[in-house]
Structure formats: structure tokens, C-alpha cells
N, C-alpha and C positions, 0 to 999 in steps of 0.2 A: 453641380454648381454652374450659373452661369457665367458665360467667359466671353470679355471681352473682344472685338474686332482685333486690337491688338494685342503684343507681346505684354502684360504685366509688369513683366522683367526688363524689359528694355531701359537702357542708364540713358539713355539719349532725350529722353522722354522729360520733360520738368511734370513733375506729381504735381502740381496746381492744373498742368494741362491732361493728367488720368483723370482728375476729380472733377474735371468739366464736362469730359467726354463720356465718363459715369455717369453722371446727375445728368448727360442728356440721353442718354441708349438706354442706361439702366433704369435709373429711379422713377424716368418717365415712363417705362413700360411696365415697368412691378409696382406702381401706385396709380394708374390708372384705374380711373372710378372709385377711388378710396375717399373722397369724397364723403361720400354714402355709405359709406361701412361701418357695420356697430363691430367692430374688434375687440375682444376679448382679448385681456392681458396674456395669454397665452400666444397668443395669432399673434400682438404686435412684439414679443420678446423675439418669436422666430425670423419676425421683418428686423428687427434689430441685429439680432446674430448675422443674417446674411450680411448688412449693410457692414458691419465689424468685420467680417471673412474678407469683403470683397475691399476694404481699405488697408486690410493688412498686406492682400494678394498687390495691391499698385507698392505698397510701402516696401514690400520684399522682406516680410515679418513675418515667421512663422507665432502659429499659437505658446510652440516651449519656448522660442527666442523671446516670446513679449513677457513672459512669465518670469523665465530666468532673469533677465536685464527690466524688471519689471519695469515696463513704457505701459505707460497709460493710451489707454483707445483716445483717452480725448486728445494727447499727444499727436498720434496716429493723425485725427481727425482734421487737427491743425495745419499739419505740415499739407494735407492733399484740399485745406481749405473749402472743408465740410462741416455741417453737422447732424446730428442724432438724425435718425428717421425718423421719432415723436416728433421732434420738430418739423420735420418735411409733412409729415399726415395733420399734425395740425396746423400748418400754414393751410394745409389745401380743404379741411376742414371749414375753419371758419369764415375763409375767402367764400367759398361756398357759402356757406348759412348766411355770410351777408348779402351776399346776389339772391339767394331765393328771399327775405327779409324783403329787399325792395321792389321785387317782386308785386305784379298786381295782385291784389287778394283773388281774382280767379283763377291764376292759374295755377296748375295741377300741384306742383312741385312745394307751394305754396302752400295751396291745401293739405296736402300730406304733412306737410312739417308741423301745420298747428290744428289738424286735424284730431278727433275725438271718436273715440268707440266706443258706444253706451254696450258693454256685454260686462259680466263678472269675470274677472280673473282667476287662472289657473289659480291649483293650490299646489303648493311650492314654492320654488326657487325660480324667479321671473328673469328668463333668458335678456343680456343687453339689449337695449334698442338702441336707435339710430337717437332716442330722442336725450336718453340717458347720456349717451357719450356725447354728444354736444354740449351736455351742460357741465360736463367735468372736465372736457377741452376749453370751454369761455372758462370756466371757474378758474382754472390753473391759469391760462392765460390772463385770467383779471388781478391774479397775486403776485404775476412778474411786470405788472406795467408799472409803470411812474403815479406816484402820490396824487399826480393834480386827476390823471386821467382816470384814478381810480374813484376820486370821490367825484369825477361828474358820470361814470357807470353808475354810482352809489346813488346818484340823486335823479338821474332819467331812465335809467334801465336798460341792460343791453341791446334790447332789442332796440330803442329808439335811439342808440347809443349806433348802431349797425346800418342805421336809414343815412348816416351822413358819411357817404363813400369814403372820400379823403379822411376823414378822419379814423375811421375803421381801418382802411389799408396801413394809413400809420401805424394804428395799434397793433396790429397784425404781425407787422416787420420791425418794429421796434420792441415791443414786448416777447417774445417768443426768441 
């Protein structure tokens, strides 16, 4: 497991100031270029568990003490003034999609995202894409926004909904 620069344990320490110094050493380094990542509910339950390990480790909560005295992670989560790592990978998610969105249509990054491949598809079970998880990252993110902001995605579509910076970032930090 990864461990801290400092003591975990330390009483001297205010836990709003481990949950800083986490979200900047750690979260920044283990979600770098996540961005771009088609994750499978497996792969983001494992980014999940860690982020739980390493909040209990500043909390000074073991797994039987959270059980026995049953404290909730979001508890946990509160007091070091965090949360979930879904929410950290879709923050950094749809920030992204809306920087390539405004994006000029030539460049690369651009292309790739609404780019097309004339071939047949596999037969089976069609591994996640980068293109699927974006739209179930906006989808979830368009069910937790406010009433007004939902029916003007409703009526212009995310994507032109994504061209008016400020108003995306809003959504972005407010809904989520």
C-alpha cells in the first residue's frame, strides 16, 4: 500500500490537513491520465477500496473497529473532508471532454473522440470504450444536476451544453 511522506498516526496533525496532503501526493499521482481511461467496474471498485484504506489509515480506523462501531466511510470521508474517488475520476473526466469539445475540429484529440470506424464488430461481449464511459459519466452527472440545468441539456444537448466553459465548470462542481 502506498504510504504517506508522513506518520498517518500523528495526533498533532488536523485530518482536514492529511486530506489535503492526500488529494495532493496521492490522488494526483494514482489518477493521472485517468482522464482517458475506459475503467471497468472492477478497476474503479479497486481505486475505491484504496481511497477507503488510505482514509481510514489518516482516521486511525481499522477495517474491524469501522465494522464493530459501525462508522460509515462517508463518516470517515467527512471528517478528512473528501470524497468518493467516482467523484474525483468524473470530475477529471468531464473537465476533459469539455476541453476536447471546444476543441478545434482538427485537432487530434478531437477527432478521436467523435471519430468513426467503418469495420464490423467483434462477435461477443464489446470491451468498454473511452466512448461508452463518457456517456454514462454525463448521464449520471446530468441526474444529479438542478431541474433548470437539466432541461436546458434537455433542449441544446450536452455537447453544445459543453461549448459554454463557465457554465460546464459549474455543472461540473455543482452537480457531482
Amino acid at each position: 500500500m502506498f504510504m504517506f511522506m508522513f506518520n498517518t498516526r500523528t495526533k498533532g496533525i488536523n485530518l482536514k490537513t492529511k486530506g489535503k496532503v492526500y488529494m495532493a501526493l496521492v490522488v494526483s499521482i494514482l489518477l493521472y491520465g485517468s482522464e482517458c481511461w475506459a475503467l471497468r467496474r472492477k478497476e474503479e471498485l479497486a481505486l475505491e477500496r484504496f481511497h477507503n484504506d488510505c482514509i481510514r489509515k489518516m482516521c486511525n480506523v481499522s477495517r474491524w473497529k469501522q465494522h464493530i462501531h459501525h462508522i460509515k466511510s462517508n463518516e470517515l470521508m467527512a471528517k478528512v473532508n473528501l470524497k468518493t474517488m467516482r467523484h474525483y475520476i468524473s470530475v477529471r473526466v468531464l473537465r476533459w471532454a469539455g476541453h476536447v469539445i471546444r476543441m478545434d475540429r482538427q485537432r487530434l484529440p478531437r477527432k478521436l473522440l467523435f471519430g468513426w470506424v467503418d469495420h464490423q464488430r467483434r462477435k461477443g461481449g464489446q470491451p468498454l470504450t473511452f466512448g461508452r464511459r463518457l456517456e454514462r459519466t454525463v448521464k449520471a452527472a446530468i441526474e444529479e444536476a438542478t431541474p433548470d440545468v437539466q432541461r436546458k441539456i434537455a433542449r441544446i444537448g450536452w455537447i453544445n451544453f459543453a461549448k459554454e466553459r463557465d457554465e460546464w465548470r459549474k455543472f461540473i462542481y455543482n452537480s457531482l
